[in-house]
N, C-alpha and C positions, 0 to 999 in steps of 0.2 A: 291425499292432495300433495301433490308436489309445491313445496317450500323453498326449494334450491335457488338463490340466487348468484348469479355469477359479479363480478366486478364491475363491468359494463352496465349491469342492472341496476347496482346500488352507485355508481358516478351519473347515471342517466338519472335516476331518482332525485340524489342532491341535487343538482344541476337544476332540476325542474321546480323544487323546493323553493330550490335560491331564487329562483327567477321570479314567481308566484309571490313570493316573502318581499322582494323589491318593489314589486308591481303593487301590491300594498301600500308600503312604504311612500309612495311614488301618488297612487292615490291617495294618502293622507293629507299631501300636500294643497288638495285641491281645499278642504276648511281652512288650511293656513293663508293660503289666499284671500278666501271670504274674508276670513278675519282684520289682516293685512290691511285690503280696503272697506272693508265697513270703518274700521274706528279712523283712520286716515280721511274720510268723509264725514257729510253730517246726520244729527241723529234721525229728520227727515227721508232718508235716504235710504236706510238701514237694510227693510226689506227688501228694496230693488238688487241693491248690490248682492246681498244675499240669495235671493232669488236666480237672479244670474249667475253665479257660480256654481248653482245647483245644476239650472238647466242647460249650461253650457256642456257639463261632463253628460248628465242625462240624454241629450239630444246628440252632442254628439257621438259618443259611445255607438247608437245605433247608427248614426251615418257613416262611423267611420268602419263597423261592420259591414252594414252594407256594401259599401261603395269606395272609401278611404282605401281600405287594404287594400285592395288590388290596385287600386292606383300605384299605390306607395309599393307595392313588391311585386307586383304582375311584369311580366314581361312586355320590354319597349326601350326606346330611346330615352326620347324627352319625357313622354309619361307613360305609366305602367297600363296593361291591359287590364281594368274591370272585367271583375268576376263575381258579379251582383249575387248578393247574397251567401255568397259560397268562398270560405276558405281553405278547400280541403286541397288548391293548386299549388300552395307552398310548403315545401316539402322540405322539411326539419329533422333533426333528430329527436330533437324537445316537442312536446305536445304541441302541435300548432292552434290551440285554442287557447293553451297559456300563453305565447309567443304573442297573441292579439290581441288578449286582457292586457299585456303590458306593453306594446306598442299602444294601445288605446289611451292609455293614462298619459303618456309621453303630448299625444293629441291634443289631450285635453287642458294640458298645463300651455301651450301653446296660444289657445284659445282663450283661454281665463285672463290672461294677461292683457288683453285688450281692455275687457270691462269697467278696469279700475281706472285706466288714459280717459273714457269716456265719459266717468259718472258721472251726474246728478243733472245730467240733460240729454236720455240717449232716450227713446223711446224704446219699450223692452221687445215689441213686434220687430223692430229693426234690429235689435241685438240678437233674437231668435235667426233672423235671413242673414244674419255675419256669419253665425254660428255653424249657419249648414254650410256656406260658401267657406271655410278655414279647414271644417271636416273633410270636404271630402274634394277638394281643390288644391288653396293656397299653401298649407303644410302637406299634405301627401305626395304634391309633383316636387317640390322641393328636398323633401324627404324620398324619394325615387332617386333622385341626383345623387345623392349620398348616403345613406342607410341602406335604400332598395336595391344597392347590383347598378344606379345610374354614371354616368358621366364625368363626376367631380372624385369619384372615388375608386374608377376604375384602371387596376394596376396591370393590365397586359399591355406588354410589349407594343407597338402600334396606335395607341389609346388616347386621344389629345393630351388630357395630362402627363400621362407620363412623355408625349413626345415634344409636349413644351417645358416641363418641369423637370423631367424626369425624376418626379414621386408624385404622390396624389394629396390630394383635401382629405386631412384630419379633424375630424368631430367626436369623439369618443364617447360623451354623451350630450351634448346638443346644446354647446353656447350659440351655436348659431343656426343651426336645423331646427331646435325649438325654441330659446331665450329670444334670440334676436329678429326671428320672424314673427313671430309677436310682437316684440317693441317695434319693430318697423310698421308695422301693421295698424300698430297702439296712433305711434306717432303722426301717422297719415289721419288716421281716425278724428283722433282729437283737433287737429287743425284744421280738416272740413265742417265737421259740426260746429266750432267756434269756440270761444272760453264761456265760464259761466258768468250768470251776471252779476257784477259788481264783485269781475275777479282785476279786470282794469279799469282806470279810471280816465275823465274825462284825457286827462293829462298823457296819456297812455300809462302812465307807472303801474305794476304788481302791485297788486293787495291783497296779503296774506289772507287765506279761508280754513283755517286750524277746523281736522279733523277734531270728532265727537270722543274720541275714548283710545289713548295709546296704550292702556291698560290690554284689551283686547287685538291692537295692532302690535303690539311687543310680543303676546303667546303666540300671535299669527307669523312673528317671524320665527319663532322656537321650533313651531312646529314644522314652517317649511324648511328651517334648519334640518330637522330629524326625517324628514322626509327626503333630504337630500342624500341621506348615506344608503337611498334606498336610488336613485336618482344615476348617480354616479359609478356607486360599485353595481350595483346591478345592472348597470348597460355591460360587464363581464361575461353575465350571461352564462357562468359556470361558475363551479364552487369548486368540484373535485379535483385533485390533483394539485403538486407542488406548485402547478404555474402559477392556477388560478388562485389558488387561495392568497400566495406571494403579492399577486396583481390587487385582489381585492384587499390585502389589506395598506399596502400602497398608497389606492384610489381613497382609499376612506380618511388617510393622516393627510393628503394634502388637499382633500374639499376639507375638512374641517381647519386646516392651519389656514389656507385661503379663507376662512369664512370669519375667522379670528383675527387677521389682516386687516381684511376690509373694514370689518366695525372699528378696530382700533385706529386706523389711518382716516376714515372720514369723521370718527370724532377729533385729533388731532386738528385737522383741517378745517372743520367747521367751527372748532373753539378760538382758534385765529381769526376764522374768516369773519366769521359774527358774535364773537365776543364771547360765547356760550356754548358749553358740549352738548350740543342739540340729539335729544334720545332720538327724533324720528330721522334726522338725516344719517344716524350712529344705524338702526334698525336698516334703512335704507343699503348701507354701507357692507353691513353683514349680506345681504344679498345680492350687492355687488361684485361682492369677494365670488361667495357661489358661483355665480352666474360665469363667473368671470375665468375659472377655475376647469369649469367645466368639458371646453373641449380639447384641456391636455391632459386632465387630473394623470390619466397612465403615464404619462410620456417626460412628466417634470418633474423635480428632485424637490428635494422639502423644503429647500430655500428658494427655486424658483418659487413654488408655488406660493409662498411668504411672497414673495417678491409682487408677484401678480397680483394676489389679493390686497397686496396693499397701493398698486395702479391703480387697483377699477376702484378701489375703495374713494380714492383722489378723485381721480377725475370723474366719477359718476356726483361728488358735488358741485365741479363746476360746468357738467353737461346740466343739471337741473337748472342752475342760473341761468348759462345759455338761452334753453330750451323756453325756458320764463320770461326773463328779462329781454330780449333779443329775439327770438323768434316769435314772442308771443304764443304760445300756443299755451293752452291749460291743461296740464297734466294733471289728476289730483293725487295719486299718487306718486309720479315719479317713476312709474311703470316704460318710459322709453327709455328714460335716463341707462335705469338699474338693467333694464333685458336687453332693448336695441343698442346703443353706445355700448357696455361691459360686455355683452354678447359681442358683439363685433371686434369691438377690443382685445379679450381674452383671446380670441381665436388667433387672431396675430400676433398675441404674448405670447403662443404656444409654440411658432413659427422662429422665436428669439431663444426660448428656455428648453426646450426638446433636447434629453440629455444625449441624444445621438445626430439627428437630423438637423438641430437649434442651430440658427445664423456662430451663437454666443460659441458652442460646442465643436461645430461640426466646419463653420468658418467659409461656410457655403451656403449665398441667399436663397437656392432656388426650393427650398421646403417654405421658405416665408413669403416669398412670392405665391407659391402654391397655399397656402393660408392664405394670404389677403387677395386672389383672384377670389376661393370660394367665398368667402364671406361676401364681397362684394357684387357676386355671380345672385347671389342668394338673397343680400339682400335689396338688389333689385327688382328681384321679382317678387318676393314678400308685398313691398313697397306700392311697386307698381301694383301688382295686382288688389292691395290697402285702397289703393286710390279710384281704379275702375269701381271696386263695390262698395268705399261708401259715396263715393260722386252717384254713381245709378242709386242707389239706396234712396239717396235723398235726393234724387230727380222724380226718381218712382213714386214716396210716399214721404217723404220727411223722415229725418235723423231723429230730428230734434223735439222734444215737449213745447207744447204751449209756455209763454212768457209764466200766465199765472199758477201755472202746473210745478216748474221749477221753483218758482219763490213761494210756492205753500210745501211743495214734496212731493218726490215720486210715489211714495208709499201708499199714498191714500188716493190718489189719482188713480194709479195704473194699477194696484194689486189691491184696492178694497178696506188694508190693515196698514200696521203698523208694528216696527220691533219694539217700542215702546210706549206703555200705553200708563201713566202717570198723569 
């Protein structure tokens, strides 16, 4: 038996390694989530959230097999050509069955992000028909634009963007292709279905509804912490070689100095703002930083990234107020704040700190005009299209639980059980 392998053989190997090892990583993220919003909610509650997070990635995974991928990378304009059930049209060097295990997970974090804007008043049959409509839709044409070879990313000569910018939309790993089309999506969501009850009061004023257990929302950010160095440097997509390895180790010091920003700048700010170093808005903060990090982590120097992470960290406490106080809308996690605002955000902080193209660096807007076109491009149509499916959702069949369903628990209603049985 021939043994021989050449160089190309063993860079092609790691390479796929790597890829497969992020895409893990990447799904690890999806319990940190569960976690995240179960204990941020109440104990009522528990199984549903949980439950959602399961079947969001279960359900979608197949859809976005199916049907998702070839949206997102088939050939076309606006959206890619499906190629129903068949991915063997994108043609890689890396296994194109690893390539769509970890674009899947990318989908799924996407999706997940909704559920927590939504709890403890969605009906789970309506979060099941979000779930296929984000698979194989709302993230995949958006993700076409920019990931898939579309419009927003496209650098030949003649190109709209390059012939208005002259450079293209930068996303590196998805503040605004996955964080913020979610939180757009999140933020639509929650404001059609309405707040929960007795989260305002007669007066209109906020009335605090203290999740069940920070104990388990605190691991759940650890873990989407650790999931994030799978997140970030793995959108590299190579290991082998002086570049890559340079690149991924790079990407990994400033998502974590960003992630270390953000928690330390919105405890700052919250112990000002309300008297007290609030863990869940501190938690909140750390995920800001992330989120927020994300679509320059390659392109920003260690102190930009410090920098940034400690923006979204800021202002992702007073987008919560806003979003609370002001818009009314009930988030119970904080899930638009953190992905849609920091997504949006970050991607524009990229636009300013980019150690060659950056406004701060290079002393020319037209890379940061090309950042806040895509972001804007993008999350329009997140938005928009947030809004066609759950308005129809809930023309079709109702969003929302019955009055006595929410004030006994989803848990026993809609699934039977309970996370807690004391």
């Amino acid at each position: 038996m021939d043994t021989t392998y050449t160089i190309t053989d063993l860079a092609l190997s790691l390479d796929t390694v790597w890829m497969l090892l992020a895409a893990m990583l990447v799904f690890f993220m999806q319990p940190g989530f569960a976690l995240v919003e179960a204990g941020f909610t109440r104990t009522k509650n528990t199984a549903n959230i949980l439950m959602k997070n399961l079947l969001d990635f279960s359900l979608g995974s197949l859809l976005f097999w199916a049907i998702g991928f070839g949206v997102m990378f088939g050939a076309g304009g606006f959206i890619g050509m499906p190629h129903l059930f068949n991915i063997s049209f994108y043609q890689t060097e890396l296994p194109v069955e690893g390539f769509l295990i970890f674009q899947t997970v990318f989908c799924a974090t996407a999706a997940t992000i909704v559920s927590g804007a939504m709890a403890e008043r969605t009906k789970f049959s309506m979060y099941l028909a979000y779930t296929v409509l984000i698979s194989v839709l709302i993230y995949p044409v958006s993700g076409h634009w920019t990931w898939g070879g579309g419009w927003l990313m496209n650098g030949e000569a003649g190109s709209f963007m390059m012939n208005t910018f002259g450079t293209t939309f930068h996303d590196f790993a998805g503040s605004t292709v996955v964080h913020s089309v979610g939180g757009w999506v999140a933020l639509v969501g929650a404001a059609i279905i309405g707040p929960r009850i007795g989260k305002y009061g007669k007066d209109r004023k906020s009335r605090a509804i203290p999740g069940h257990n920070l104990t388990i929302a605190c691991l759940g950010v650890f873990i989407l912490w650790f999931g994030w160095f799978g997140f970030n440097p793995g959108s590299q997509l190579a290991a082998a070689g002086e570049g890559n390895r340079l690149a991924i180790s790079h990407v990994f010091l400033t998502t974590n100095l960003a992630a270390c920003a953000g928690g330390f700048s919105s405890l700052i700010v919250a112990w000002m703002k309300y008297k007290k170093p609030s863990l869940s808005l501190t938690l909140n903060g750390v995920l800001a930083g992330l989120v927020g990090i994300t679509a320059g982590c390659d392109l920003v120097s260690p102190v930009g990234a410090v920098l940034i992470g400690a923006i979204c960290g800021t202002v992702m406490i007073f987008a919560v107020d806003f979003i609370d106080h002001v818009m009314k809308i009930d988030d119970p996690v904080g899930a638009s704040s953190v992905h849609g605002v920091c997504g949006f955000l970050g991607t524009i902080l990229t636009g300013l700190f980019a150690t060659e193209e950056g406004l701060f660096y290079s002393g020319s807007a037209n890379f940061l005009l090309a950042q806040l076109f895509g972001a804007i491009v993008v999350g329009c149509w997140a938005a928009g299209m947030g809004f066609v499916v759950f308005k129809g959702l809930n023309i079709v069949h109702g969003l929302r639980v019955p009055a006595r369903v929410e004030e006994e628990g989803l848990d026993i209603y809609e699934h039977g059980e309970t996370a807690y049985n004391s």
